[in-house]
C-alpha positions in Angstrom: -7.8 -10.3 -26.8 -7.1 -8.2 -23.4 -6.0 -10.2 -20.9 -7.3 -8.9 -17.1 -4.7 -9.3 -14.6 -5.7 -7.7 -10.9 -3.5 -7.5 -8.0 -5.4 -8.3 -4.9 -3.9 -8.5 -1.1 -4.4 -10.9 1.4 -5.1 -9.8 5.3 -5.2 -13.3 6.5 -2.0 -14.7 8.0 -2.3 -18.3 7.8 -1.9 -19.8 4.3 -4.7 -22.4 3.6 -3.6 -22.9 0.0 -6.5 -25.7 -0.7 -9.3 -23.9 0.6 -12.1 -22.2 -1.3 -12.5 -19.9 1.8 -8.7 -18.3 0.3 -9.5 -18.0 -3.4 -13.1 -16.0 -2.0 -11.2 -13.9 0.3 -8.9 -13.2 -2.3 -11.3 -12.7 -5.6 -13.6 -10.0 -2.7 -9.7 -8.0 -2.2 -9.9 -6.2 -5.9 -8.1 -3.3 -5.1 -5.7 -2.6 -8.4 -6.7 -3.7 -12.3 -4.1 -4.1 -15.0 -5.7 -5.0 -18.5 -2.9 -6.2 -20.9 -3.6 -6.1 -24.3 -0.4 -6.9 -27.1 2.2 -6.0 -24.5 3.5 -7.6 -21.3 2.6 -5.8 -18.8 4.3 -5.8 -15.6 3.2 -4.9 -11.9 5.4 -4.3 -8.6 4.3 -5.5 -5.2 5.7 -6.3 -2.2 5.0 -9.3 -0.3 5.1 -8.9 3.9 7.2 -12.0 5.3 5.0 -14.8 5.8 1.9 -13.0 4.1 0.6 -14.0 0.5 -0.6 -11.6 -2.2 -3.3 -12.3 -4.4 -4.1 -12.0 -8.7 -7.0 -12.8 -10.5 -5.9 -13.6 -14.2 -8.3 -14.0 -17.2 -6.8 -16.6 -19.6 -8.3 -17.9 -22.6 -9.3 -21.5 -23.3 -6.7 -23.6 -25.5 -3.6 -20.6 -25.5 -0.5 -21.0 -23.1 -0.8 -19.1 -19.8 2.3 -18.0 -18.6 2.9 -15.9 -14.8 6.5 -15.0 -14.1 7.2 -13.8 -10.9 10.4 -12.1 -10.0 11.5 -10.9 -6.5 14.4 -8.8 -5.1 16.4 -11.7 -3.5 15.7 -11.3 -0.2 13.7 -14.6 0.5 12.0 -17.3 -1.0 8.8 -17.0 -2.4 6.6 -19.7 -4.0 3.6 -19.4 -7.0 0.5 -20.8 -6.6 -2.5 -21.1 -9.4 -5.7 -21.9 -8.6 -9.0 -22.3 -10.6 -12.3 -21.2 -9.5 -12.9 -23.9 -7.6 -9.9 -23.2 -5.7 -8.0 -26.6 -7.3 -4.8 -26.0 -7.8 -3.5 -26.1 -11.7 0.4 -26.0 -11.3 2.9 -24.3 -8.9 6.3 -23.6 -8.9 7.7 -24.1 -5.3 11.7 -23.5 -6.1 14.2 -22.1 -3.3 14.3 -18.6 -4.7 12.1 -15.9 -5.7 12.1 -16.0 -9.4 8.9 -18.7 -10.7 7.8 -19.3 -13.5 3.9 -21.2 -14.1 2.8 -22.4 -17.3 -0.5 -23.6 -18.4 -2.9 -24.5 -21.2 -6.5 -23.2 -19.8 -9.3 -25.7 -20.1 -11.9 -22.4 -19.6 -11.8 -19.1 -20.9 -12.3 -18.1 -17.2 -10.6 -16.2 -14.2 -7.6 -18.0 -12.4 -6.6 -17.0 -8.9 -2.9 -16.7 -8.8 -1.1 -16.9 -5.1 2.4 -15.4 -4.5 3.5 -16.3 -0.9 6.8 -14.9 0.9 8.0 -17.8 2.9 11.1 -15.2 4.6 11.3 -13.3 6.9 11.7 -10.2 5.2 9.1 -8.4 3.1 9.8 -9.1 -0.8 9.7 -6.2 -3.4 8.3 -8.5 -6.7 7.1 -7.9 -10.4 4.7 -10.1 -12.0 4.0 -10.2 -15.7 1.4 -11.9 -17.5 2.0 -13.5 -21.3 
């Protein structure tokens, strides 16, 4: 089954992680579509300091979600995902820019993924989708 994976940007500057008002602004954003189908497919971005870039991900009811994002080591940067009601599912807030998120889907269903640079320097990341 293809996975949908689409990298979306963020133009707000303050980070309200809980809010619906985020995971809207974010899901309107569509600007780049990666379908994955067998292979893992991987995306480069950068992340501005103190800015957030948005992913929609399509994951499948009852098989492991996993998002792995990786950054160039130039400042921290956290993983947030969201469902469609912007509740958060899981999160990986370590002190580096390598995170990891796993999750079993209740939904077949979009997921909103958040990947926020908490540096001061902009952070050149991939993302890959299993």
């Amino acid at each position: 089954m293809k996975r949908i994976f689409t990298i979306l940007t963020a133009a707000a500057s303050l980070f309200a992680i809980e809010s619906a008002y985020a995971a809207t602004t974010a899901h309107e954003a569509d600007n780049n579509t990666i379908v994955r189908n067998s292979d893992v497919q991987v995306e480069t971005f950068v992340v501005a300091s103190e800015d957030i870039a948005y992913y929609t991900y399509h994951a499948t009811k009852g098989v492991e979600a996993i998002i792995t994002v990786v950054g160039d080591g130039s400042s921290d940067i956290d993983l947030y995902i969201f469902d469609l009601d912007a509740n958060l599912i899981t999160d990986d807030l370590g002190e580096s820019d390598v995170c990891v998120c796993r999750w079993v889907p209740t939904a077949t269903c979009d997921y909103y993924v958040a990947i926020k640079n908490l540096g001061s320097t902009s952070n050149k990341c991939a993302i890959t989708a299993q």
